[in-house]
C-alpha positions as CSV (number, residue, x, y, z in Angstrom):
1,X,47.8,110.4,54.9
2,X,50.0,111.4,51.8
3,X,53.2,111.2,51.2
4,X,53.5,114.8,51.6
5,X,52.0,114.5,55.1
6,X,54.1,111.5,56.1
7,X,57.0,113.9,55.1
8,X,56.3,116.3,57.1
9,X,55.5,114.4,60.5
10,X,58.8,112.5,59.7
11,X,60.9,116.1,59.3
12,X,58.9,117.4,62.9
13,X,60.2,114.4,64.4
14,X,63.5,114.6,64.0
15,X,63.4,118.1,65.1
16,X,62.3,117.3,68.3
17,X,65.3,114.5,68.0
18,X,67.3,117.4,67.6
19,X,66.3,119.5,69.8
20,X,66.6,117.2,72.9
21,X,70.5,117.6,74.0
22,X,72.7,114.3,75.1
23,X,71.3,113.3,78.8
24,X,75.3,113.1,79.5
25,X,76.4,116.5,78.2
26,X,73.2,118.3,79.8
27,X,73.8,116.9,83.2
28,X,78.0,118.2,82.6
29,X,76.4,121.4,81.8
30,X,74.1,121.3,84.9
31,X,77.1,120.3,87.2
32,X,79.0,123.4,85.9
33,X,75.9,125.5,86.5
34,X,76.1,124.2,90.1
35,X,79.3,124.8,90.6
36,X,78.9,128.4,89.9
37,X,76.5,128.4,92.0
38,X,78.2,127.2,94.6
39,X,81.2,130.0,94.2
40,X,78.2,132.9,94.1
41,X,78.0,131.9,97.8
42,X,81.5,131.5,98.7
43,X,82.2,128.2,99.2
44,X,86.0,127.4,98.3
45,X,87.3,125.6,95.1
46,X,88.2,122.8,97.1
47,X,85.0,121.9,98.6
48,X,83.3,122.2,95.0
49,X,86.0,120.3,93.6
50,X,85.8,117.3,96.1
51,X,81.4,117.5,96.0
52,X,82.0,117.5,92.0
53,X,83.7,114.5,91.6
54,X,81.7,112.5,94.8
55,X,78.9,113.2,93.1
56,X,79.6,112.2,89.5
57,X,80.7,108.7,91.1
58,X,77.2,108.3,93.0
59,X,75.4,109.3,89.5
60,X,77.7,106.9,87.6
61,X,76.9,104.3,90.3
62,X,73.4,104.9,89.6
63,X,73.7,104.5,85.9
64,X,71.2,107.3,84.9
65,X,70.7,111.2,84.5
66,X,70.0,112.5,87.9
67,X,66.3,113.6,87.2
68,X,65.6,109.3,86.5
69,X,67.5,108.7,89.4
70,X,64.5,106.2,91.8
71,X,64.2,105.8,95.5
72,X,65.2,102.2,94.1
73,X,68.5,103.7,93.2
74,X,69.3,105.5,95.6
75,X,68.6,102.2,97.9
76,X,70.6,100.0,95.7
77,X,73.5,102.5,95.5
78,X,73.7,103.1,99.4
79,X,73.6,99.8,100.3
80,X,76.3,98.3,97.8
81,X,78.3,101.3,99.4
82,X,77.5,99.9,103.2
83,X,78.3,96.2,102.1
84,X,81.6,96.8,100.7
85,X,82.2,97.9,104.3
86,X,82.1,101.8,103.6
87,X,81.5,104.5,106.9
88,X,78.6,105.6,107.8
89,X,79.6,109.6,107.0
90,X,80.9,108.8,103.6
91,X,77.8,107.0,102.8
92,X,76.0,110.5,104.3
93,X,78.5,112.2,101.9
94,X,77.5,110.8,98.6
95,X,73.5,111.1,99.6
96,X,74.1,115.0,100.9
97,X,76.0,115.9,97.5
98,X,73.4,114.0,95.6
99,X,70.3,115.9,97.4
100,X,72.2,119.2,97.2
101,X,72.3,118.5,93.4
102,X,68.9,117.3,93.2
103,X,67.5,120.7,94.9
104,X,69.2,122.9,92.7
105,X,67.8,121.1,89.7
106,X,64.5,121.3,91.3
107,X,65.0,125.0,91.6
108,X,66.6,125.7,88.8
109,X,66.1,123.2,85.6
110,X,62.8,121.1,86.1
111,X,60.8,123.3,83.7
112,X,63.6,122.8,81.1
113,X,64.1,118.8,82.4
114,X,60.3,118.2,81.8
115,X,60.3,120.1,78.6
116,X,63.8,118.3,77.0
117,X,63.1,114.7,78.8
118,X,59.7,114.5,79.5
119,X,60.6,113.7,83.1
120,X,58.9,115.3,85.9
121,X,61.5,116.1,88.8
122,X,60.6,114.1,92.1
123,X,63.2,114.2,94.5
124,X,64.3,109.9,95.2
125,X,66.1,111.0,99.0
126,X,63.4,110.7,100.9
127,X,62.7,109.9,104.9
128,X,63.6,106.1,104.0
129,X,66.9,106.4,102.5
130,X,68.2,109.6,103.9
131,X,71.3,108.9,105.7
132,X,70.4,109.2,109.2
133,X,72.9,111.3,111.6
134,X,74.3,108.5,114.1
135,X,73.5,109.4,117.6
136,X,76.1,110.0,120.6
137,X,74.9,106.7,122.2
138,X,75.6,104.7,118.9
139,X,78.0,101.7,119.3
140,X,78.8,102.6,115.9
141,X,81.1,105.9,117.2
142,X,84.5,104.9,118.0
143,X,85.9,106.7,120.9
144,X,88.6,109.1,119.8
145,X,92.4,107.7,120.4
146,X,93.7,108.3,124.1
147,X,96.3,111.6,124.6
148,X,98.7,108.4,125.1
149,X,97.8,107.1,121.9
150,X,98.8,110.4,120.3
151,X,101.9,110.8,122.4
152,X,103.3,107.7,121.0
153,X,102.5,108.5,117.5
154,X,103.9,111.6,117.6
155,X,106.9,109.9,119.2
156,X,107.2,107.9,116.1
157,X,106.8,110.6,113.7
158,X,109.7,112.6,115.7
159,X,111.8,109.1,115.4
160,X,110.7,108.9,111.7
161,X,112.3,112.5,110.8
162,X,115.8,111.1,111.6
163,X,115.7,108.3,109.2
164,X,113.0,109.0,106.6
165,X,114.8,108.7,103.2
166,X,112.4,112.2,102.1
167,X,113.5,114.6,105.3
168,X,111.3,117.3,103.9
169,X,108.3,115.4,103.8
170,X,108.4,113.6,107.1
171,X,108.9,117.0,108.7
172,X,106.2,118.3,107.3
173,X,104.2,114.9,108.1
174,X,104.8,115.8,111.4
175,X,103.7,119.5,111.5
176,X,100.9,118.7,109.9
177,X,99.9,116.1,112.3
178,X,100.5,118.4,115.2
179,X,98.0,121.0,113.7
180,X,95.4,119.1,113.3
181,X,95.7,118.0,117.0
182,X,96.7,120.4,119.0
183,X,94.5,123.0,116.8
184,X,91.6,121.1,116.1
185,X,91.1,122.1,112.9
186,X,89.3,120.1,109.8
187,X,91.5,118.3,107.2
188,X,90.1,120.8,104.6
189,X,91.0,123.9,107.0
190,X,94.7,122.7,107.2
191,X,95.5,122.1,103.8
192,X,94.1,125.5,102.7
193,X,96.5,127.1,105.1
194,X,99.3,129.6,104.0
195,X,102.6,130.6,105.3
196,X,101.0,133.8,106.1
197,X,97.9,132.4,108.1
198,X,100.7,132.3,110.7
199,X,100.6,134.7,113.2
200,X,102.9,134.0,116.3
201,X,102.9,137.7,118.0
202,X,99.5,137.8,118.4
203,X,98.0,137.1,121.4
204,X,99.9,134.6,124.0
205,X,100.8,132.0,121.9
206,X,100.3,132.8,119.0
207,X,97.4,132.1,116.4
208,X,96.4,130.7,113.4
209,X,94.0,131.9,110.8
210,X,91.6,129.5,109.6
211,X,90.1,131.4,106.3
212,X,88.5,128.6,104.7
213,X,86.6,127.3,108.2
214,X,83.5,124.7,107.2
215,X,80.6,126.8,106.1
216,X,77.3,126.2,107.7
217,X,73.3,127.0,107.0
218,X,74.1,127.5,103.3
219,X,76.8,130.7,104.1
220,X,80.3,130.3,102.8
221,X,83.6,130.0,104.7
222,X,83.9,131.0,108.0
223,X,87.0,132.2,109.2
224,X,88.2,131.9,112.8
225,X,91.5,132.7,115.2
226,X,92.7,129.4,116.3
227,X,95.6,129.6,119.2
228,X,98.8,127.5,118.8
229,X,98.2,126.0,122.2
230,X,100.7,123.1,123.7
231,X,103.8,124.4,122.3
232,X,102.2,123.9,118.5
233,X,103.8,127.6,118.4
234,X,107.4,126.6,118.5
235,X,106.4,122.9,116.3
236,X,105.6,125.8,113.2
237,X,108.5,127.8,114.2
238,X,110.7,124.6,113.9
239,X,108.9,123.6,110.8
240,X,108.9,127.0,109.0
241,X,113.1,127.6,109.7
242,X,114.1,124.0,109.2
243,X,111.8,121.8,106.9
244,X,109.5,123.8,104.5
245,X,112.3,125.7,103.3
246,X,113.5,122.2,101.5
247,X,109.9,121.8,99.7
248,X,109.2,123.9,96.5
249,X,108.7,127.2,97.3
250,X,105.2,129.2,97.8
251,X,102.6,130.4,99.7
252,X,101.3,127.2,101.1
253,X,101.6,126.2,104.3
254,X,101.8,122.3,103.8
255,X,102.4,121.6,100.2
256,X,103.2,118.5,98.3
257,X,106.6,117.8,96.7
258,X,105.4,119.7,93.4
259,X,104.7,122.6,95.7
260,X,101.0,122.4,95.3
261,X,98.3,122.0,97.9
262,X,97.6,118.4,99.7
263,X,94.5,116.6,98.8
264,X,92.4,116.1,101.8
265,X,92.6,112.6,100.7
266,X,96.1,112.6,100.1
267,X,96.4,113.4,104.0
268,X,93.7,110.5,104.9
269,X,96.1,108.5,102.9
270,X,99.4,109.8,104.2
271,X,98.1,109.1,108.1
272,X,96.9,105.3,106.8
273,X,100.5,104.6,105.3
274,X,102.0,106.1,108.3
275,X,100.2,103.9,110.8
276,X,101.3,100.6,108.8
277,X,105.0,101.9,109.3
278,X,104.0,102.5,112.9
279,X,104.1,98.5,113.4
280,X,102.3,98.6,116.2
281,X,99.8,96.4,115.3
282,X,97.8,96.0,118.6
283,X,97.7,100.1,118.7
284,X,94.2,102.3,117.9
285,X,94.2,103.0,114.3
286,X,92.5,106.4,113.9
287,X,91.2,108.7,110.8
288,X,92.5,112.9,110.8
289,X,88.6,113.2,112.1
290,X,89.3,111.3,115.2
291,X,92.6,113.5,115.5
292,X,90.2,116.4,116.0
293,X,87.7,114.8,118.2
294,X,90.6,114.1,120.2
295,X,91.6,117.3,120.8
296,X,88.0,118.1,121.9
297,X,87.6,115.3,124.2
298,X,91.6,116.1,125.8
299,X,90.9,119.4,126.5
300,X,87.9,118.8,128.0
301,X,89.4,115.7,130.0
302,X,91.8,118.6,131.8
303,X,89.4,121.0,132.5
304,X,89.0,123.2,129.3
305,X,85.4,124.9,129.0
306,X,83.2,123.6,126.5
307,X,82.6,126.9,125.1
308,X,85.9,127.7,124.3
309,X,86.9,123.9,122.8
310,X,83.5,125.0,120.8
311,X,85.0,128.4,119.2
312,X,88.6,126.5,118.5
313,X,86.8,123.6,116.4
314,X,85.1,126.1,114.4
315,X,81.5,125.0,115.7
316,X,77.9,127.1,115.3
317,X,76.4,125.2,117.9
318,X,78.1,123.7,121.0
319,X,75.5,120.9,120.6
320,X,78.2,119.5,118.1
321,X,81.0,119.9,119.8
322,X,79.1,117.8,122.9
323,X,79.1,115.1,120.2
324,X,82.7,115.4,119.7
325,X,83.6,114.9,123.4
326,X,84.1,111.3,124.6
327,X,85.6,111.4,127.8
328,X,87.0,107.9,128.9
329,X,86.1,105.5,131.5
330,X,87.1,107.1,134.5
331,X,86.3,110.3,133.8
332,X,83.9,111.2,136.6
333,X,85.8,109.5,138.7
334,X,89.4,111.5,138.2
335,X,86.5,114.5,138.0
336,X,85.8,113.2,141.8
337,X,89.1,113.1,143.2
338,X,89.9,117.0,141.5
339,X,86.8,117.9,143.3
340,X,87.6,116.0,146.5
341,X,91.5,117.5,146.5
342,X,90.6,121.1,145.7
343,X,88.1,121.0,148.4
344,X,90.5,119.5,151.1
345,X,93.6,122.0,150.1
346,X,90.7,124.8,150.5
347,X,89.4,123.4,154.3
348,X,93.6,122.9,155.1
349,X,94.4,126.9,154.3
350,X,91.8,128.1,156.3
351,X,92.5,129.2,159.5
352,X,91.7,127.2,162.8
């Protein structure tokens, strides 16, 4: 070949250089595309934030573009994460947002990927590395703290309010706390709460409305009505008149000292730091999920159908909300003695 030729094969080479884009900048630019995505179908700014930034971690654990990424990766990854002593649902987390990403790449950008990279899209989650669900019977779920267990945390927080050096904040630590128990709701739903969600004339006791409920089947939020049961009505009342209006002023409901929203981790974080001060060190720690699965399994301890305990958490199915219920040792037994009383104060009013 001349020199002319070897020219021109050299120039058509660095064309194609050219033309392929920086594996890192291409996969930014397929996150973003995600992302809107993931607003076309409603799902809050929150929940695309947090699954942006859990997934960039699990593709910078991996150390390559996401269309590389090997069943051998995603094995590796996964099981540094369950050495270094990391939960079984955050470990689900990482490998959902990762196969959420992977599909839309799959249905969106393998043409392009194949063309640019050369690589072939084949999805690396498959029936051997997919984090499985943990079953009801797993040793692996801890049972949810005790309604005594709550009552003396919440004593603490009230005893906290009196000598916290930040009154403000331990007021609202408090509040906050209180929702998620005696409501039910998600970390997620509570922080995306506003002062106007609040709506204490209507129905009994009042209700909350949960815009930004957990979306489910691939739909976006869904809201729900949420009662203020166990007094939580006259907790916000308290709250609203005495202790938010010493934060920075706004619209949310539970904001930080800058006035702005409360991570969902922030709150994970501010319950932790809150249980060391606790110093109680032979007392249940729990995580804001446990809060919530105790107020399923409390309510259905005293009676509470399952139906309804189903339409406060916010579930589609009432499958879940069976898996949320962990009634304690006795429970058929004090389920017994209700039976046994109800039935003898029936047989006493009868006449003889």
């Amino acid at each position: 070949m001349g020199g002319a030729g070897l020219r021109l094969v050299a120039a058509a080479s660095a064309t194609a250089v050219a033309a392929a884009p920086d594996p890192g900048a291409y996969q930014a630019r397929c996150i973003e595309d995600y992302q809107a995505s993931q607003t076309a179908r409603g799902f809050s700014s929150l929940t695309i934030d947090n699954g942006a930034a859990t997934l960039e971690r699990f593709l910078a654990a991996c150390g390559r573009p996401a269309w590389e990424v090997t069943c051998e990766d995603i094995d590796r990854v996964v099981g540094g994460l369950a050495t270094v002593g990391m939960a079984t649902s955050t470990r689900r987390g990482y490998v959902s947002v990762f196969k959420g990403f992977f599909t839309f790449l799959l249905a969106r950008k393998a043409a392009e990927i194949e063309a640019l990279f050369g690589e072939r899209l084949i999805d690396p989650v498959d029936e051997f590395n997919a984090a499985r669900h943990v079953g009801n019977d797993s040793p692996e779920v801890v049972a949810p703290p005790t309604a005594q267990r709550m009552d003396a945390f919440f004593a603490f927080l009230r005893d906290r309010i009196a000598t916290a050096r930040v009154f403000a904040a331990a007021g609202r630590d408090y509040a906050l706390f209180r929702t998620l128990y005696h409501a039910g709701l998600r970390t997620e739903e509570a922080v995306m709460l506003d002062v106007a969600d609040l709506h204490f004339d209507r129905g009994p006791f009042g209700k909350i409305h949960v815009r930004y409920g957990k979306a489910a089947k691939g739909s976006g939020p869904r809201p729900r009505w949420v009662p203020m049961l166990d007094g939580l009505d006259l907790i916000l009342k308290w709250y609203l008149a005495d202790v938010r209006s010493r934060l920075v002023a706004g619209a949310v409901l539970f904001p930080d000292q800058s006035g702005d929203r409360l991570h969902r981790g922030s709150v994970r974080n501010r319950l932790a730091h809150l249980l060391d001060l606790e110093d109680a060190s032979a007392a249940v720690r729990f995580s804001p999920h446990a809060i919530r699965r105790a107020c399923a399994t409390h309510n259905y301890e005293r009676g509470m159908d399952l139906v309804a305990i189903q339409q406060l958490l916010g579930h589609w199915q009432v499958g879940t909300t069976m898996g949320y219920v962990r009634p304690s040792a006795t429970f058929i037994e004090d389920a017994y003695r209700r039976a046994v009383s109800a039935t003898l104060s029936a047989l006493e009013g009868e006449p003889r």
